[in-house]
N, CA, C and O atoms as a GROMACS GRO file, in nm:
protein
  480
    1UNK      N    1   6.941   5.489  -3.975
    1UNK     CA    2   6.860   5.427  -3.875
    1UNK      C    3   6.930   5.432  -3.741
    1UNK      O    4   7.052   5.447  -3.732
    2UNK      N    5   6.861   5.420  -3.652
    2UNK     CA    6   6.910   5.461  -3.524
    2UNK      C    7   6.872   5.334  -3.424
    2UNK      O    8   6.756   5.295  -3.421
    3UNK      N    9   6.967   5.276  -3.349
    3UNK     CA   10   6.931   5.140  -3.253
    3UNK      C   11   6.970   5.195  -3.096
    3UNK      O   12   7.058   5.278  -3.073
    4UNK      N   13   6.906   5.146  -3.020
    4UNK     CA   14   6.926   5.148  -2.929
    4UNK      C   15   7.074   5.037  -2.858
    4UNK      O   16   7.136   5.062  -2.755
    5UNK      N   17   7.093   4.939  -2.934
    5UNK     CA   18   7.251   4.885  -2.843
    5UNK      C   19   7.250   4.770  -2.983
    5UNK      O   20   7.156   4.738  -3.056
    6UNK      N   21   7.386   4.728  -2.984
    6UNK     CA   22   7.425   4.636  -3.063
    6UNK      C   23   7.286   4.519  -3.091
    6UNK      O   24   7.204   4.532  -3.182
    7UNK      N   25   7.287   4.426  -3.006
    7UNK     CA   26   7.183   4.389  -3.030
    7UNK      C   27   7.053   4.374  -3.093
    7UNK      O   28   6.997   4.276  -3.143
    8UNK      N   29   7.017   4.498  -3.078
    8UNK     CA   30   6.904   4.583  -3.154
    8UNK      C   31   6.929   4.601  -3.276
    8UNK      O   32   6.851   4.580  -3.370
    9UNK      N   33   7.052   4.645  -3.282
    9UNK     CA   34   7.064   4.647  -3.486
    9UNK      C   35   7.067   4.535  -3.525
    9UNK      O   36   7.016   4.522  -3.636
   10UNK      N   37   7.132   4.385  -3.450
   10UNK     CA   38   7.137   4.276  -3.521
   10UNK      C   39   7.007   4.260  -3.551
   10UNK      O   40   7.010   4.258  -3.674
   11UNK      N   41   6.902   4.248  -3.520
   11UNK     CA   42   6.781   4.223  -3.485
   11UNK      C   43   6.671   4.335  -3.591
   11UNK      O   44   6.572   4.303  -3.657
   12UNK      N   45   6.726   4.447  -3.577
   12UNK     CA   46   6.692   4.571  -3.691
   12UNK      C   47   6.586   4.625  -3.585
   12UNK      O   48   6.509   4.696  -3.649
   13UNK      N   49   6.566   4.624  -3.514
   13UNK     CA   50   6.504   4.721  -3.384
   13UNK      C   51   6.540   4.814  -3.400
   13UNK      O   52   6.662   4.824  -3.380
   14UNK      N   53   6.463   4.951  -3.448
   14UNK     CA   54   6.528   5.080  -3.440
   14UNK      C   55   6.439   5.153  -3.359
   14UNK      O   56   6.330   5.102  -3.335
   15UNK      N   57   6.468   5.269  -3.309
   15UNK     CA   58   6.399   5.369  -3.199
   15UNK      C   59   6.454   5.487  -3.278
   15UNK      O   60   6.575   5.507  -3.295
   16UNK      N   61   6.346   5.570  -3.330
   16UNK     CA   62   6.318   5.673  -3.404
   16UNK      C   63   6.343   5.806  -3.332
   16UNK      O   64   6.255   5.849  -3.257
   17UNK      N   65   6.464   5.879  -3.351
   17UNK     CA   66   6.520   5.973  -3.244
   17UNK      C   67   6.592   5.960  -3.136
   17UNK      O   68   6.592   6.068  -3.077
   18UNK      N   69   6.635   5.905  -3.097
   18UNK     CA   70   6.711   5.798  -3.005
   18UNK      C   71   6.869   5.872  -3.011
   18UNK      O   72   6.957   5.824  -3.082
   19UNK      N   73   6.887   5.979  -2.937
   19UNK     CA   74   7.046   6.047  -2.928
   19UNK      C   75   7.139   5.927  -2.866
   19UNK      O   76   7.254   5.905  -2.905
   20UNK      N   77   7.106   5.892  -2.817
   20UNK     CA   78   7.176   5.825  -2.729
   20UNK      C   79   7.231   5.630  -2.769
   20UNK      O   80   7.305   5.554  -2.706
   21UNK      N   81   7.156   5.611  -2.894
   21UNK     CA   82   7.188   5.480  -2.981
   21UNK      C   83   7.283   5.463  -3.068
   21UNK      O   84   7.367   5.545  -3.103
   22UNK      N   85   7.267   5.352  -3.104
   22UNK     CA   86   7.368   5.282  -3.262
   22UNK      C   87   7.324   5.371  -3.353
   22UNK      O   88   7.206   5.398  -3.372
   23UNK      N   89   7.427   5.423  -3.418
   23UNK     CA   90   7.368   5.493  -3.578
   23UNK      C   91   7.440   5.374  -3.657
   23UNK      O   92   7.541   5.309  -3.631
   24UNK      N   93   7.362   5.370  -3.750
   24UNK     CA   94   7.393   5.268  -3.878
   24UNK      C   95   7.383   5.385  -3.974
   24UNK      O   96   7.266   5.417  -3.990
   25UNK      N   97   7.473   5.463  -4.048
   25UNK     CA   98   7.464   5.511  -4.185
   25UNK      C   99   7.536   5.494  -4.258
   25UNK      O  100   7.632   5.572  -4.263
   26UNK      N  101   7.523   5.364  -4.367
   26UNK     CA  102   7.642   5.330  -4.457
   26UNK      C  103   7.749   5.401  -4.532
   26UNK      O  104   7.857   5.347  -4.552
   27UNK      N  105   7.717   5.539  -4.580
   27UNK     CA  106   7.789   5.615  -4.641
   27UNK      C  107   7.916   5.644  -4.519
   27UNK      O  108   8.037   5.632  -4.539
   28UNK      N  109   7.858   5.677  -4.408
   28UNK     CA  110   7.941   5.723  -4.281
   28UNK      C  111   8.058   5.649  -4.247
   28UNK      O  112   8.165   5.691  -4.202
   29UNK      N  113   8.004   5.484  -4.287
   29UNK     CA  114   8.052   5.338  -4.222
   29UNK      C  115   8.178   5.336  -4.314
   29UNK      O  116   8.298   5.334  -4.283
   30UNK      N  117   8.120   5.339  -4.436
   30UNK     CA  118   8.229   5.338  -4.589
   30UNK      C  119   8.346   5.462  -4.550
   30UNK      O  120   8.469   5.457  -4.548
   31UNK      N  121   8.280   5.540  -4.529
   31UNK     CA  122   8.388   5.655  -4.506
   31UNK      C  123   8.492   5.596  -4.415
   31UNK      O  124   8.601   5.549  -4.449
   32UNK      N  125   8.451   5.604  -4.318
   32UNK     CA  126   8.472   5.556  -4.188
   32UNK      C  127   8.600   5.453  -4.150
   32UNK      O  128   8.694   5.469  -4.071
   33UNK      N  129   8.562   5.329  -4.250
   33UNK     CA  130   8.661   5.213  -4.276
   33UNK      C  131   8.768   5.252  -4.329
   33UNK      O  132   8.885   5.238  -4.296
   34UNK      N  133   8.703   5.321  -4.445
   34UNK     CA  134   8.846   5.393  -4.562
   34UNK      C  135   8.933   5.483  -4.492
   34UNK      O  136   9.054   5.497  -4.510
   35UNK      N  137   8.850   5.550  -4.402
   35UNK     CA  138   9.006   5.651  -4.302
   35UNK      C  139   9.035   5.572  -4.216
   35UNK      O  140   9.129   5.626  -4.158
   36UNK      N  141   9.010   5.458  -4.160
   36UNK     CA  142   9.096   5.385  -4.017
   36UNK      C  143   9.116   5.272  -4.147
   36UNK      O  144   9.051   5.179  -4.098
   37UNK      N  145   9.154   5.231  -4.253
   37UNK     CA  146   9.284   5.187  -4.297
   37UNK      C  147   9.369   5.253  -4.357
   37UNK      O  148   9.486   5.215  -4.356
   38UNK      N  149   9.320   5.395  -4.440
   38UNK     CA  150   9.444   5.481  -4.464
   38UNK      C  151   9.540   5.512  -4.344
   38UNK      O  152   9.663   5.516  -4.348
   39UNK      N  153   9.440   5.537  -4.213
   39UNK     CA  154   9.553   5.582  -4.123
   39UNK      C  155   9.634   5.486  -4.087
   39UNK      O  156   9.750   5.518  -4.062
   40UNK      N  157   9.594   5.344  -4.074
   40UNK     CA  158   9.726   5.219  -4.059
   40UNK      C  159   9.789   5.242  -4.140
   40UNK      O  160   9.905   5.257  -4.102
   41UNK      N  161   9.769   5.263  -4.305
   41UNK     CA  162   9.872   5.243  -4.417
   41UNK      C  163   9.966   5.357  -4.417
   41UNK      O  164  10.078   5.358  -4.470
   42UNK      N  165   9.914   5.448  -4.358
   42UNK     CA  166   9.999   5.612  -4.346
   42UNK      C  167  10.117   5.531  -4.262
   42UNK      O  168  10.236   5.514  -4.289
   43UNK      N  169  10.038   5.490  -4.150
   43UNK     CA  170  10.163   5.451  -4.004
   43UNK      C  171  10.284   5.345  -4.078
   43UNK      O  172  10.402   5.329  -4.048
   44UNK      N  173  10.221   5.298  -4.157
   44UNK     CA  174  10.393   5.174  -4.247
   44UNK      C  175  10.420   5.175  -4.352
   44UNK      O  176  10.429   5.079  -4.429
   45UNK      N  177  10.440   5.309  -4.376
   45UNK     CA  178  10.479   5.389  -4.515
   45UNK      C  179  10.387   5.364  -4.627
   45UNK      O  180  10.427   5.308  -4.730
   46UNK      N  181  10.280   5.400  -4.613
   46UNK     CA  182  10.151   5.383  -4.699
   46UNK      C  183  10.133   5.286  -4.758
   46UNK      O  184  10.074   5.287  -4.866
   47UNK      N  185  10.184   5.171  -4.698
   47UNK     CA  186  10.139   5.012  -4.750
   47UNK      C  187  10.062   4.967  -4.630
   47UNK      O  188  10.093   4.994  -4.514
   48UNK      N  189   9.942   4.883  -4.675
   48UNK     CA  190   9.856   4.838  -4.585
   48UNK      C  191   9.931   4.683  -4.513
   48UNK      O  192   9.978   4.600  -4.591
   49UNK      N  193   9.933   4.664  -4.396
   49UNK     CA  194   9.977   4.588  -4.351
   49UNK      C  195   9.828   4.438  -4.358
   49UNK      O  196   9.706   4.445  -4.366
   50UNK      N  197   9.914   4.332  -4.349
   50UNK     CA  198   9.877   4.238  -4.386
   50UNK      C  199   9.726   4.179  -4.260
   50UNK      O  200   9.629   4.107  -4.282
   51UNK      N  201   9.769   4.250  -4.135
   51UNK     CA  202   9.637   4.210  -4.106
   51UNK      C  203   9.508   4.312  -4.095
   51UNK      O  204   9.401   4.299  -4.036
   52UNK      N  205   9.571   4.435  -4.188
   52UNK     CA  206   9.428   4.560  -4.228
   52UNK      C  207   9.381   4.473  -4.302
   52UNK      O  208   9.265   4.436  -4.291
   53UNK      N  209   9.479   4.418  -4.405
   53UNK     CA  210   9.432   4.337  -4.534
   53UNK      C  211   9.336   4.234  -4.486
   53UNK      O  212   9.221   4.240  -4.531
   54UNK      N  213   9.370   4.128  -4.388
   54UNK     CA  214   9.241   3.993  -4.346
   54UNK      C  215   9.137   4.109  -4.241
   54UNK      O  216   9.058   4.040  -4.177
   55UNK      N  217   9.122   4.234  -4.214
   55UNK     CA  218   9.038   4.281  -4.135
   55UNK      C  219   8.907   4.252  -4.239
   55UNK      O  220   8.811   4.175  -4.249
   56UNK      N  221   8.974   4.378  -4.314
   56UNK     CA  222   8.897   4.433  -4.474
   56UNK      C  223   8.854   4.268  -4.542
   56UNK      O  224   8.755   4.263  -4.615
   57UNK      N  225   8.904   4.184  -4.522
   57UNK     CA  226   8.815   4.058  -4.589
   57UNK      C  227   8.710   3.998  -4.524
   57UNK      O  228   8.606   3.963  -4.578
   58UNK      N  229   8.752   3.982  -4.340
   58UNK     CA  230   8.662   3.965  -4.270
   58UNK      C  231   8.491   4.036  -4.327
   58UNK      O  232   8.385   3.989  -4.368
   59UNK      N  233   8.529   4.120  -4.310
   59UNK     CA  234   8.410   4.224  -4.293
   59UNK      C  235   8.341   4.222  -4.418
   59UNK      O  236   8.219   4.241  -4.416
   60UNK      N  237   8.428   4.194  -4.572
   60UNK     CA  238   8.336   4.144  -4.629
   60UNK      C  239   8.264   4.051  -4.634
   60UNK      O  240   8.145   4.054  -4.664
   61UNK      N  241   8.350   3.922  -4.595
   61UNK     CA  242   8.250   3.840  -4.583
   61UNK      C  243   8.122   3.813  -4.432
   61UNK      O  244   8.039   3.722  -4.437
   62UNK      N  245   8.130   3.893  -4.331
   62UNK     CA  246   8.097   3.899  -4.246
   62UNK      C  247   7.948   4.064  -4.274
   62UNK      O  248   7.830   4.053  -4.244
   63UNK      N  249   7.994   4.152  -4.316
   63UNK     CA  250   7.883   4.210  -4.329
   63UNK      C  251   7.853   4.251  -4.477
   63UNK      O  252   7.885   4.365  -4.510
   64UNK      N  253   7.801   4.176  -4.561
   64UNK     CA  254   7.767   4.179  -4.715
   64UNK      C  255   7.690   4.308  -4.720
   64UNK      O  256   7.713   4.387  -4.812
   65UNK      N  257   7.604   4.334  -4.634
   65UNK     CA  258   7.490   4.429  -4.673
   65UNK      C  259   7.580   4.591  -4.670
   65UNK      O  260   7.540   4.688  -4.735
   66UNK      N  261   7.688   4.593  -4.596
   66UNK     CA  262   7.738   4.699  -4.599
   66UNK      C  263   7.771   4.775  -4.698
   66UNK      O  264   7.776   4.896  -4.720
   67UNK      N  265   7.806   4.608  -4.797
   67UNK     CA  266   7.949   4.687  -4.917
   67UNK      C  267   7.806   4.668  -5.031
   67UNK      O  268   7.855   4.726  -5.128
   68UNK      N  269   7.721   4.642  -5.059
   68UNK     CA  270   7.657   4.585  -5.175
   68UNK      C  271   7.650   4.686  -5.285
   68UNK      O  272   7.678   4.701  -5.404
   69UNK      N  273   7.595   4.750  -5.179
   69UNK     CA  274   7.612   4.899  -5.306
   69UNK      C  275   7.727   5.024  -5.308
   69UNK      O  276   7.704   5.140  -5.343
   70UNK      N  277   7.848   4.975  -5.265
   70UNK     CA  278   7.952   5.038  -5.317
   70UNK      C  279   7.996   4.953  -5.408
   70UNK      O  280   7.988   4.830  -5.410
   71UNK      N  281   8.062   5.057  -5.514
   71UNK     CA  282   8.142   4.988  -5.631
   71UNK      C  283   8.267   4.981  -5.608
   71UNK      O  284   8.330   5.022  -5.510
   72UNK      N  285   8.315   4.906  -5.733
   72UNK     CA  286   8.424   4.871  -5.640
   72UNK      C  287   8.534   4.998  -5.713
   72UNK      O  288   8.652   4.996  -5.681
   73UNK      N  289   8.497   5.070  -5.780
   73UNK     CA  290   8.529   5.167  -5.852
   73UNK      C  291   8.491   5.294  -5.778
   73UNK      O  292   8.577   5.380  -5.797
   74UNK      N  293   8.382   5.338  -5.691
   74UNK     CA  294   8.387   5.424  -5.610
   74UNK      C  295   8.467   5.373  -5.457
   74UNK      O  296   8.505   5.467  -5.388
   75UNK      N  297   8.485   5.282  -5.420
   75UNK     CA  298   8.572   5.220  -5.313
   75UNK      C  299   8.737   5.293  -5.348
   75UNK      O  300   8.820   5.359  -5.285
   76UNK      N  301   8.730   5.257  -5.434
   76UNK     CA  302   8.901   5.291  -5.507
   76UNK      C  303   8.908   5.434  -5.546
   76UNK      O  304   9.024   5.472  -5.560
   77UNK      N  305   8.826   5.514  -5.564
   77UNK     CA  306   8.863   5.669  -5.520
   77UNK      C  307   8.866   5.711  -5.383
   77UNK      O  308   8.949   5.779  -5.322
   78UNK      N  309   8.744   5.649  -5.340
   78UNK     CA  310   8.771   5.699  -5.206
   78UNK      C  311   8.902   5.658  -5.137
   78UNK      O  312   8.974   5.744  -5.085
   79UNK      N  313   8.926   5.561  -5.136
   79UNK     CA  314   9.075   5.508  -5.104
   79UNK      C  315   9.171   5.612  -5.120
   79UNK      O  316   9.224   5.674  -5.029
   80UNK      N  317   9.191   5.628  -5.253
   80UNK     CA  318   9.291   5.750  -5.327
   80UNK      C  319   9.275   5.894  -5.243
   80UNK      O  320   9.359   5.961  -5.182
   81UNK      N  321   9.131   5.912  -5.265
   81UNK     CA  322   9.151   6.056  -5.188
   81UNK      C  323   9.168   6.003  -4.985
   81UNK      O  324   9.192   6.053  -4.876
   82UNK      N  325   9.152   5.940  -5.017
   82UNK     CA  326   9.182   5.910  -4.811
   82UNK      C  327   9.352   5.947  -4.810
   82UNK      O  328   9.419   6.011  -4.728
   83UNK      N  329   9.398   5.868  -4.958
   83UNK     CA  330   9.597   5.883  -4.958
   83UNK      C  331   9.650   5.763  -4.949
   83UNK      O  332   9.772   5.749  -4.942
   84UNK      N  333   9.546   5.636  -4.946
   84UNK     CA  334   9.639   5.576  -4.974
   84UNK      C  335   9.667   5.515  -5.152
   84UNK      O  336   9.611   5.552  -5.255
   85UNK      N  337   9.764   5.421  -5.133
   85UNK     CA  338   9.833   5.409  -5.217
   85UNK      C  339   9.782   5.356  -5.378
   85UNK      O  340   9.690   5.275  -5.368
   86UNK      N  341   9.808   5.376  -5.474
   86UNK     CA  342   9.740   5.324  -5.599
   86UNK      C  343   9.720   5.139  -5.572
   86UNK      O  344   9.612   5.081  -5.568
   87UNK      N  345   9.818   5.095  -5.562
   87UNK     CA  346   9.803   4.948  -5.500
   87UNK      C  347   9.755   4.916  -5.419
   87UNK      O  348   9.689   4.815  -5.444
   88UNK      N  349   9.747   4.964  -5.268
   88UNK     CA  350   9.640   4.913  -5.222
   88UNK      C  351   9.501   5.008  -5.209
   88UNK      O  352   9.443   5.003  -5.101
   89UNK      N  353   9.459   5.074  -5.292
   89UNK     CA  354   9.353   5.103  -5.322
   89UNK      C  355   9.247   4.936  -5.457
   89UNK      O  356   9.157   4.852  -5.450
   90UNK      N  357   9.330   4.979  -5.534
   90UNK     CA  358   9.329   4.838  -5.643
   90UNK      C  359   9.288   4.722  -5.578
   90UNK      O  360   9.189   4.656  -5.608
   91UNK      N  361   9.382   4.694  -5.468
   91UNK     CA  362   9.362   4.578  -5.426
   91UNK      C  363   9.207   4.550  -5.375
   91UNK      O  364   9.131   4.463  -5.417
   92UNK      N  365   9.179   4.661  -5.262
   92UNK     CA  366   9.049   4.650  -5.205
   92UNK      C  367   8.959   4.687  -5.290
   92UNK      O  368   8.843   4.646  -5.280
   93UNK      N  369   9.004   4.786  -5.405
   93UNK     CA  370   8.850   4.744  -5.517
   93UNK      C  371   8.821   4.632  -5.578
   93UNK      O  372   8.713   4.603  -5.629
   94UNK      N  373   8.973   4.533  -5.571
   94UNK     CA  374   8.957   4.391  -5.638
   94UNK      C  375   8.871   4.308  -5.571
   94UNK      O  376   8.782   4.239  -5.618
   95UNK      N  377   8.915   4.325  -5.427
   95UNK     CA  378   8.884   4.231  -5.328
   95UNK      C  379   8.684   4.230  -5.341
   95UNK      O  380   8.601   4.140  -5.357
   96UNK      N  381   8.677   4.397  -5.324
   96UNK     CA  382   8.516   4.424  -5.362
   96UNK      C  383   8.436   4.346  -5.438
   96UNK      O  384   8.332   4.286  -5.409
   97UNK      N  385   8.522   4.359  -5.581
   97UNK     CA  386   8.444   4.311  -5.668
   97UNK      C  387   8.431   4.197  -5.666
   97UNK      O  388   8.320   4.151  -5.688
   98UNK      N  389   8.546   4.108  -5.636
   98UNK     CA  390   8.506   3.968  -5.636
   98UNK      C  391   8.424   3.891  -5.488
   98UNK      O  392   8.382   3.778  -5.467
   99UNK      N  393   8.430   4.026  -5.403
   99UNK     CA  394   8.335   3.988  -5.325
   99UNK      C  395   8.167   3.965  -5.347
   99UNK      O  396   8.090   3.885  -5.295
  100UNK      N  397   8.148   4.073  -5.449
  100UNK     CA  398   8.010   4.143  -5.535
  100UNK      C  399   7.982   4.003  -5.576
  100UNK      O  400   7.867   3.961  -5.568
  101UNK      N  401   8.094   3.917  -5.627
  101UNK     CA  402   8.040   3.833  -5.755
  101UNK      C  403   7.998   3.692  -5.716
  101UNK      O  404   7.941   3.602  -5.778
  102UNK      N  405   8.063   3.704  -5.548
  102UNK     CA  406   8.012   3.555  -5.495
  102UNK      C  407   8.133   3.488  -5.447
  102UNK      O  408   8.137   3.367  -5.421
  103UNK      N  409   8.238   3.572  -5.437
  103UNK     CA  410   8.340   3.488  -5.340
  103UNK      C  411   8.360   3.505  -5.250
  103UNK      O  412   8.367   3.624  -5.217
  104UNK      N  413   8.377   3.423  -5.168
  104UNK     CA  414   8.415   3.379  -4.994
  104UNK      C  415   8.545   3.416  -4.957
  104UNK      O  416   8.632   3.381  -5.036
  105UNK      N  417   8.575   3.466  -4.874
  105UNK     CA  418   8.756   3.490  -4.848
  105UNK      C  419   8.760   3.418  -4.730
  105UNK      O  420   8.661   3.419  -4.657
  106UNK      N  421   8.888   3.335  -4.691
  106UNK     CA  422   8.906   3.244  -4.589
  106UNK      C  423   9.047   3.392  -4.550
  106UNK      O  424   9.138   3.421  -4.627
  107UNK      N  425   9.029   3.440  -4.453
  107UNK     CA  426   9.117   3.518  -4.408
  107UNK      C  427   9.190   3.446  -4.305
  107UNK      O  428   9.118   3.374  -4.235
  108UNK      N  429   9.326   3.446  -4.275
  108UNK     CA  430   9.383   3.348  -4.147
  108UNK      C  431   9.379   3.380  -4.032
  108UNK      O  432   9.435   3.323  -3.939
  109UNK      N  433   9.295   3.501  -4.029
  109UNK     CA  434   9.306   3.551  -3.828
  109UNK      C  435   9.221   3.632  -3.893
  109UNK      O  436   9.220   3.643  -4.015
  110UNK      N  437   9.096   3.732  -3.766
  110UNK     CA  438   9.008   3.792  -3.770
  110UNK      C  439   8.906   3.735  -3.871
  110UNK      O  440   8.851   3.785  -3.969
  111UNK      N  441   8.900   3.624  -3.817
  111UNK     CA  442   8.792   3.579  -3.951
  111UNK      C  443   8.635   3.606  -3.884
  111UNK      O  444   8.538   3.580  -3.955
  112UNK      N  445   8.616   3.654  -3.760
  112UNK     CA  446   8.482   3.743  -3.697
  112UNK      C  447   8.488   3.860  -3.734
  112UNK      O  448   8.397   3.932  -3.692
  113UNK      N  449   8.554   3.901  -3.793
  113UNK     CA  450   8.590   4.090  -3.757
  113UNK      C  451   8.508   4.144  -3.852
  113UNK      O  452   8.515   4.123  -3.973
  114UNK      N  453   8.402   4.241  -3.776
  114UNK     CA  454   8.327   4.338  -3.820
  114UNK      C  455   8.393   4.456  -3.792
  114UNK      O  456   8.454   4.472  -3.686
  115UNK      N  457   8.383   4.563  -3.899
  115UNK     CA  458   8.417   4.704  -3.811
  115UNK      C  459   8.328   4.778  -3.775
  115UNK      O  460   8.231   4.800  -3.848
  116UNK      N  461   8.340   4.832  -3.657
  116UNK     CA  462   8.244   4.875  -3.618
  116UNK      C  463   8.250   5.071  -3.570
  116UNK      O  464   8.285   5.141  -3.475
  117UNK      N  465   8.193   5.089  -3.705
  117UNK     CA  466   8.234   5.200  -3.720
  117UNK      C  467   8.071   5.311  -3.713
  117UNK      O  468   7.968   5.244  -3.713
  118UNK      N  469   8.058   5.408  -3.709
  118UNK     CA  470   7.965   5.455  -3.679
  118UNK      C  471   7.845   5.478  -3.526
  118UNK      O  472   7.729   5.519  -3.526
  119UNK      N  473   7.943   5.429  -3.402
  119UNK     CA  474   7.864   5.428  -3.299
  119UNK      C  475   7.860   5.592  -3.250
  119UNK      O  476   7.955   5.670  -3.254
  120UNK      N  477   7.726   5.620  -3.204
  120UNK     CA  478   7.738   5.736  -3.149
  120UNK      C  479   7.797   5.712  -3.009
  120UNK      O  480   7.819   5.807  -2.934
   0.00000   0.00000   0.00000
């Protein structure tokens, strides 16, 4: 779907052909997240630093509709093939799943943080 400015997607206003808008395509978004935290975890010897870690919680609990239909088992390959690490791949499929199941994460900083990934 295609928006014309932030706003508009909150709202779900889309403009049909619109080069020049918000793209929302979840597959893109998923991708997207998974390479801008592999590339932090690359930068500190392929361990995810602790505030990728409260980003990645933010955002679950902040945009549910994103993750709903990733598993938390396809999350954790993609992870792997991005490079990072068996552990923190695990971790964020854990985090997934128990996000899936109805838990809340109280993260201690970035507790707004959406990522905002996919703008044209």
């Amino acid at each position: 779907m295609t928006f014309r400015s932030r706003r508009a997607r909150e709202r779900g206003i889309a403009v049909p052909g619109c080069v020049y808008c918000w793209r929302m395509e979840d597959d893109k978004d998923i991708d997207g997240i998974v390479e801008f935290l592999a590339r932090w975890a690359r930068g500190y010897g392929n361990k995810l630093k602790w505030n990728e870690q409260e980003k990645f919680k933010a955002d679950l609990n902040n945009s549910p509709d994103r993750w709903r239909e990733v598993s938390p088992d396809r999350l954790s390959a993609l992870c792997r093939r991005a490079g990072m690490s068996e552990t923190d791949s695990s971790m964020l499929a854990g985090w997934l799943g128990e996000s899936q199941a109805g838990k809340r994460f109280r993260p201690r900083s970035y507790r707004t943080h959406k990522f905002q990934i996919g703008s044209a």
